[in-house]
RODO-2510 file (C-alpha; in nm, 4 decimals, decimal comma):
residues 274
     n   res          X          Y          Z
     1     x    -3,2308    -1,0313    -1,7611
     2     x    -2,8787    -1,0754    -1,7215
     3     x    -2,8323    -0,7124    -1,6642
     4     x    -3,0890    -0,6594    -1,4030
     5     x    -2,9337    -0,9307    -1,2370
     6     x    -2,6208    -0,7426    -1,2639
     7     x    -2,7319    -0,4183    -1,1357
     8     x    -2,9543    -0,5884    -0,8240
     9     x    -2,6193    -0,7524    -0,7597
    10     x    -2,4449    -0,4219    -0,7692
    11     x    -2,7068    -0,2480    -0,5513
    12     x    -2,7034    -0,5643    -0,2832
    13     x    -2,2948    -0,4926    -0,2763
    14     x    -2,3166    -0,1081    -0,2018
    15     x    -2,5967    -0,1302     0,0486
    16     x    -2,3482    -0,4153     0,2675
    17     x    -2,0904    -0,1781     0,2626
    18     x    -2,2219     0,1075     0,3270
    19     x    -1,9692     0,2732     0,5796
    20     x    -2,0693     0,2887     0,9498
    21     x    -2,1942     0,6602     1,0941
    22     x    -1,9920     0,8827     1,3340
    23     x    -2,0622     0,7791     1,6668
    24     x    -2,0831     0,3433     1,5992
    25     x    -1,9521     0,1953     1,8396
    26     x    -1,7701    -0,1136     1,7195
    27     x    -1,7047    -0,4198     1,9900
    28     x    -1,8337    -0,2213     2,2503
    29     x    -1,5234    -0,0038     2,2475
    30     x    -1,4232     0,1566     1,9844
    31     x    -1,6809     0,4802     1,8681
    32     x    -1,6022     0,5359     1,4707
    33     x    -1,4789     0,9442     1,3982
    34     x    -1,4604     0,9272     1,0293
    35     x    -1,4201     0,7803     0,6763
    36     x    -1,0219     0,7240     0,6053
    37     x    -1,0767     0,5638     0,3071
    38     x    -1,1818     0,2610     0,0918
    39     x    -1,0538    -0,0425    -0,0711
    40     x    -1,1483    -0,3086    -0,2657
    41     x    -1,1436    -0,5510     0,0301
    42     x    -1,1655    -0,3185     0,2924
    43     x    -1,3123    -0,0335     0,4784
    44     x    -1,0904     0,1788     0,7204
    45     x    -1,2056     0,4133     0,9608
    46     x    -1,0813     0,6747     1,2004
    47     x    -1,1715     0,5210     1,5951
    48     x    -1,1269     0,6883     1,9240
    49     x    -1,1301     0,3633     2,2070
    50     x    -1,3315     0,4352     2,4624
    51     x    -1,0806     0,2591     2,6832
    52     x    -0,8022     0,5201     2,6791
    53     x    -0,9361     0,7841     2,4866
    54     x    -0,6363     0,7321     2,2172
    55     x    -0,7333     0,7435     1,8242
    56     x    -0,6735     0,4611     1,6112
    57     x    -0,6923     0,3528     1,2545
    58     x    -0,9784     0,0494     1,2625
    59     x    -1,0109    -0,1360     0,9618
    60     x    -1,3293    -0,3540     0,9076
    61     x    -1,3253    -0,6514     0,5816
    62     x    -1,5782    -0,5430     0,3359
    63     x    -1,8801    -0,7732     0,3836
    64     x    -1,9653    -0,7921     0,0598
    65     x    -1,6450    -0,9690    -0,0084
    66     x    -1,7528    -1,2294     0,2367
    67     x    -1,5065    -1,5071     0,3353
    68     x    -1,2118    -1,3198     0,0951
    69     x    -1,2190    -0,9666     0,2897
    70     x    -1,1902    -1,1751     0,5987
    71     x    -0,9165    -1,3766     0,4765
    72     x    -0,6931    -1,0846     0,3701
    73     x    -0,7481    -0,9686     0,7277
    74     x    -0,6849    -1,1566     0,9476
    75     x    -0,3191    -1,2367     0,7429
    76     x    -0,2987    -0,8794     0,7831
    77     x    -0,3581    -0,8960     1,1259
    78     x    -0,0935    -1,1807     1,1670
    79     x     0,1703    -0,9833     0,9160
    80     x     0,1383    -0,6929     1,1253
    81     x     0,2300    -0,8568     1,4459
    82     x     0,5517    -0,9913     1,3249
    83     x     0,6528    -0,6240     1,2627
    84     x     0,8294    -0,3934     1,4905
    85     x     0,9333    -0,0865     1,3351
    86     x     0,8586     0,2516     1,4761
    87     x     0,7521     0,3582     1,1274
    88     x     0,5107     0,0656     1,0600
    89     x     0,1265     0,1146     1,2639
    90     x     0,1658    -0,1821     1,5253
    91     x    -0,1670    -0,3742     1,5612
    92     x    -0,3209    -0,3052     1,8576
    93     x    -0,6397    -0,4995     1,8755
    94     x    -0,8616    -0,8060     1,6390
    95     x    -1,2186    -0,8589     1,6444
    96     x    -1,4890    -1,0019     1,4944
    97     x    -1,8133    -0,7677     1,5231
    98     x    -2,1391    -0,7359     1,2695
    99     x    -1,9732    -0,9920     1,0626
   100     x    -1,6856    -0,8472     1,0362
   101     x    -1,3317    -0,8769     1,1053
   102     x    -1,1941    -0,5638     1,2371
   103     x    -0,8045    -0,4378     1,2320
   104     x    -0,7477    -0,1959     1,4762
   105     x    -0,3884     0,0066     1,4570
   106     x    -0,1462     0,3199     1,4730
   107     x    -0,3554     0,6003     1,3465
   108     x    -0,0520     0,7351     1,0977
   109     x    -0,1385     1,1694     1,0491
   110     x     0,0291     1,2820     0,7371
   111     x    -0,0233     1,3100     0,3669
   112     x     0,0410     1,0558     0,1421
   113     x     0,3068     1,0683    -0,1541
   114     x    -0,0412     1,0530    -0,3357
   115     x    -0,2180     1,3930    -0,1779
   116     x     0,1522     1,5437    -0,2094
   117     x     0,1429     1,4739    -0,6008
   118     x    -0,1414     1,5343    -0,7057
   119     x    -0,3052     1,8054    -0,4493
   120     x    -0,0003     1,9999    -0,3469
   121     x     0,1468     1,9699    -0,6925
   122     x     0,4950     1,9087    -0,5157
   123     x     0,7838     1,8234    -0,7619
   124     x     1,0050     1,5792    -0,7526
   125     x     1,3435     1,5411    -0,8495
   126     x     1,6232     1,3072    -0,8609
   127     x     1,7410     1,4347    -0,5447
   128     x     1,4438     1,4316    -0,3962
   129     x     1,2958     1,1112    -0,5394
   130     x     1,6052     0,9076    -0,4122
   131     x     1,5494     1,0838    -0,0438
   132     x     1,2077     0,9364    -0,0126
   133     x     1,2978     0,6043    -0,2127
   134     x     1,6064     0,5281     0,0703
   135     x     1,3619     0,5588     0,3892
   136     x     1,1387     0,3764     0,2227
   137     x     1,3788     0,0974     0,1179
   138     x     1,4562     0,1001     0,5070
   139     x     1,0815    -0,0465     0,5746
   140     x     1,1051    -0,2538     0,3207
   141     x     1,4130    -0,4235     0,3986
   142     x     1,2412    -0,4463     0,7793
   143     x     0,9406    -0,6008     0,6214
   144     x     1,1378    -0,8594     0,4097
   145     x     1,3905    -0,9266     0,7167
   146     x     1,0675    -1,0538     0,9304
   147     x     1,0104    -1,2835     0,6122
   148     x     0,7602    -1,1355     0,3818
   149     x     0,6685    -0,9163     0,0787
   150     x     0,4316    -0,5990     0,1224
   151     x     0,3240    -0,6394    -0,2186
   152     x     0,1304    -0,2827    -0,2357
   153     x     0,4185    -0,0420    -0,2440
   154     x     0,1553     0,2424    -0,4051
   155     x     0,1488     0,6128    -0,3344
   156     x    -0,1148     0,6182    -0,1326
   157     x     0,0267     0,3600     0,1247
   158     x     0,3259     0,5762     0,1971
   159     x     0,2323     0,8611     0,4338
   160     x     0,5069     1,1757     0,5253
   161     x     0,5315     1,3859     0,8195
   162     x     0,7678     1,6689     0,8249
   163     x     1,0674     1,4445     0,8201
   164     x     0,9669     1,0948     0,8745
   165     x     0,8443     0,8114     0,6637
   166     x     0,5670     0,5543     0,7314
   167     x     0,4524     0,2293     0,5579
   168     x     0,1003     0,1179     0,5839
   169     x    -0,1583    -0,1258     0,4405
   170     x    -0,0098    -0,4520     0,4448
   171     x    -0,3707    -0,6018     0,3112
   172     x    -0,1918    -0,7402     0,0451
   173     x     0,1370    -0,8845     0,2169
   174     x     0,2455    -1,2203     0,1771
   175     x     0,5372    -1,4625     0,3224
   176     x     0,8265    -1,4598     0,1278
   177     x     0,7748    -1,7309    -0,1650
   178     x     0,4578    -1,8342     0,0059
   179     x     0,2339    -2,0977    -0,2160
   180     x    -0,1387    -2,0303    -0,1688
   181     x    -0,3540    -2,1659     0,0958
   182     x    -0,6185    -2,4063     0,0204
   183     x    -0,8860    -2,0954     0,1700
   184     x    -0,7070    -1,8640    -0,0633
   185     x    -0,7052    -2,0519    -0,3336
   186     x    -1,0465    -2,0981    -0,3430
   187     x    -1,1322    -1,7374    -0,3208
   188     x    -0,9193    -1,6538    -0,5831
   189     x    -1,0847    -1,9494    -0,8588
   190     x    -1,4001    -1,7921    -0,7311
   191     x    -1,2980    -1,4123    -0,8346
   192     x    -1,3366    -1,2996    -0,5279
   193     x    -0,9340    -1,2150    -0,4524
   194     x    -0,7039    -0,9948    -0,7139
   195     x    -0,4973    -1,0992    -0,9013
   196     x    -0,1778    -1,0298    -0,6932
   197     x     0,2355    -1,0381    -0,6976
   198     x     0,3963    -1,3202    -0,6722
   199     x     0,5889    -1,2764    -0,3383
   200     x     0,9208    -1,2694    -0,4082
   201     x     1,1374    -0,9879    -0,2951
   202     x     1,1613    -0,8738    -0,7048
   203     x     0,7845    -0,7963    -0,6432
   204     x     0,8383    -0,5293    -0,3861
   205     x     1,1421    -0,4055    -0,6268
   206     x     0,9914    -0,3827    -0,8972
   207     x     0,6501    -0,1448    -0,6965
   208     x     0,9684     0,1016    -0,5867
   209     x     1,0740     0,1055    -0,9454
   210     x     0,6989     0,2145    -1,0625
   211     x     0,6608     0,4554    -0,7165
   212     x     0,9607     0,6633    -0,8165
   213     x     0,8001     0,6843    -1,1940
   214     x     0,5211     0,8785    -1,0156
   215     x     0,7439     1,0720    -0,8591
   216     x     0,9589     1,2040    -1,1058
   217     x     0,6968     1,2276    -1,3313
   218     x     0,5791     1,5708    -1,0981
   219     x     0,8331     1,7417    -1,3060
   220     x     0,7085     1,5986    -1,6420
   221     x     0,4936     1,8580    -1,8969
   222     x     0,3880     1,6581    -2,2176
   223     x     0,3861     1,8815    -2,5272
   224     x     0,0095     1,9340    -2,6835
   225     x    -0,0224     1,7588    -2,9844
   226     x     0,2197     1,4962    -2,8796
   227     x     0,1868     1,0812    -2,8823
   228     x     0,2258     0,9140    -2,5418
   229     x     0,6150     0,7899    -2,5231
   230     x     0,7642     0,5405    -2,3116
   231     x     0,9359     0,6532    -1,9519
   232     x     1,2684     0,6376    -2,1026
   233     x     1,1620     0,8867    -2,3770
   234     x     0,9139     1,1344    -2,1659
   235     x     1,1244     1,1877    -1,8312
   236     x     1,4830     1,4135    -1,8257
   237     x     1,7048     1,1721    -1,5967
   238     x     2,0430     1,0720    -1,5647
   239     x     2,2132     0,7625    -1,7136
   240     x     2,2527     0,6477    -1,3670
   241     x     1,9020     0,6853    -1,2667
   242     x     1,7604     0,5396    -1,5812
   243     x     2,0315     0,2789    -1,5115
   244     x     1,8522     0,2396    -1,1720
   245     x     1,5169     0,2491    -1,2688
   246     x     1,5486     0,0042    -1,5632
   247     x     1,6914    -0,2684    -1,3380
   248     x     1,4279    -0,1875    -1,0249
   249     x     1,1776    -0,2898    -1,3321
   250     x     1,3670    -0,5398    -1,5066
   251     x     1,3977    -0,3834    -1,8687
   252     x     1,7087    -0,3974    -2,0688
   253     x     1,9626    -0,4298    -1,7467
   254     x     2,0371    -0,6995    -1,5069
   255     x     1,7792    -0,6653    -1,2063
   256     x     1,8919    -0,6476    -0,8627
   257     x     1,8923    -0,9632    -0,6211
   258     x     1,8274    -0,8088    -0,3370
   259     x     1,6956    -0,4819    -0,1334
   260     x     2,0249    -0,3937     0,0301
   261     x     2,2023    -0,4040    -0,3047
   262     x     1,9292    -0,1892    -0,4587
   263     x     1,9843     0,0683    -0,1291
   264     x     2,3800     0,0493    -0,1853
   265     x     2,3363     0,1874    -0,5481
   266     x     2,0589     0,4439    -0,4577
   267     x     2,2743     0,5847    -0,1686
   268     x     2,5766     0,6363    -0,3227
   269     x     2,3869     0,8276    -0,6375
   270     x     2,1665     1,0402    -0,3431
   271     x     2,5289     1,1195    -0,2483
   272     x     2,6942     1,2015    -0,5896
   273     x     2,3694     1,4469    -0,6044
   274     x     2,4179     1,6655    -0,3253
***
């Protein structure tokens, strides 16, 4: 019984979020293009507004997620104001619609360090790794300046194109040693939240740290008939950027306490490289 219960559940879950057609048009304005993608609290969409013709990125909370999809939205929607970066989608519009929240941004074109990975098969070096890693640290250090933590520093939330560097997704963001909200709280005791970060600025370190792993890991070709090793034994890299690496992620050195100090060590080793 328990598992037919389960699997109506499951079935009553896919059919609320089942992703809106070409051609909705959401809030009387904006006419959905495509698919982007899809989270665990959130569908995002590709929009063209009706208004001015311009596409944008439109984010809806999933509905099955109720009360926590809207939650995480409409912080996201109140992060994202406080931002002003030229390489961060400003929000350009908040709605409720269906109910719904919707987020409606900077459609970013690229490819994420995620499609670049694992679909182009592009390799990454030190070099290389520590070219990305620096104009990323610059959004960072933007994001913690305004007073909060991204806390979802993941491949596929950093898109490239040609020679510039965006941050998205800030679903997940928090203020800067933030306790949680009565409303949060509640969602998370109830399962309905992840398990997140705790947002501190060693957080958003610490997701660099594991985001240059996948990167340099490109280059990586396990032997057959080998056991799985630890990052220190599988991957070919210098003292100083296992030095680097081991404090971004806090084993066996002393971590950083701060962004810009992080950037000051990464810089001058991008330098010693070239």
């Amino acid at each position: 019984m328990v598992l037919v219960r389960e699997r109506w559940r499951g079935f009553i879950r896919a059919w609320q979020d089942y992703p809106f057609t070409e051609g909705k048009l959401i809030g009387g304005r904006y006419e959905i293009q495509h698919l982007l993608g899809e989270g665990s609290y959130g569908l995002t969409y590709c929009c063209r507004d009706t208004a001015d013709g311009e596409l944008y990125a439109l984010k809806q909370s999933r509905p099955s997620k109720k009360a926590a999809g809207r939650i995480l939205l409409e912080k996201e929607y109140s992060i994202l104001q406080s931002m002003d970066h030229p390489k961060i989608p400003a929000c350009r519009d908040y709605l409720e619609f269906k109910g719904s929240n919707w987020l409606i941004s900077d459609y970013i074109t690229g490819k994420t360090l995620e499609d670049l990975i694992f679909d182009d098969k592009i390799i990454y070096g030190e070099r290389e790794c520590l070219a990305v890693i620096l104009k990323l640290a610059e959004l960072v250090r933007h994001v913690h300046s305004r007073g909060y933590v991204h806390l979802d520093l993941r491949i596929p939330n950093v898109i490239l194109r040609e020679d510039d560097l965006y941050l998205i997704d800030f679903g997940l963001a928090r203020v800067i040693e933030e306790p949680d909200e009565a409303s949060v709280q509640r969602a998370i005791d109830a399962d309905q939240l992840p398990e997140r970060m705790p947002p501190v600025i060693a957080s958003d370190l610490y997701d660099m740290g594991q985001l240059m792993l996948f990167m340099l890991y490109s280059a990586y070709e396990p032997e057959r008939g080998t056991a799985e090793r630890s990052w220190r034994e599988e991957l070919n890299v210098s003292p100083e950027m296992l030095r680097l690496l081991s404090r971004l992620l806090g084993e066996q050195a002393e971590p950083y306490p701060g962004t810009s100090d992080f950037v000051r060590e990464a810089a001058a080793l991008y330098q010693s490289l070239l």
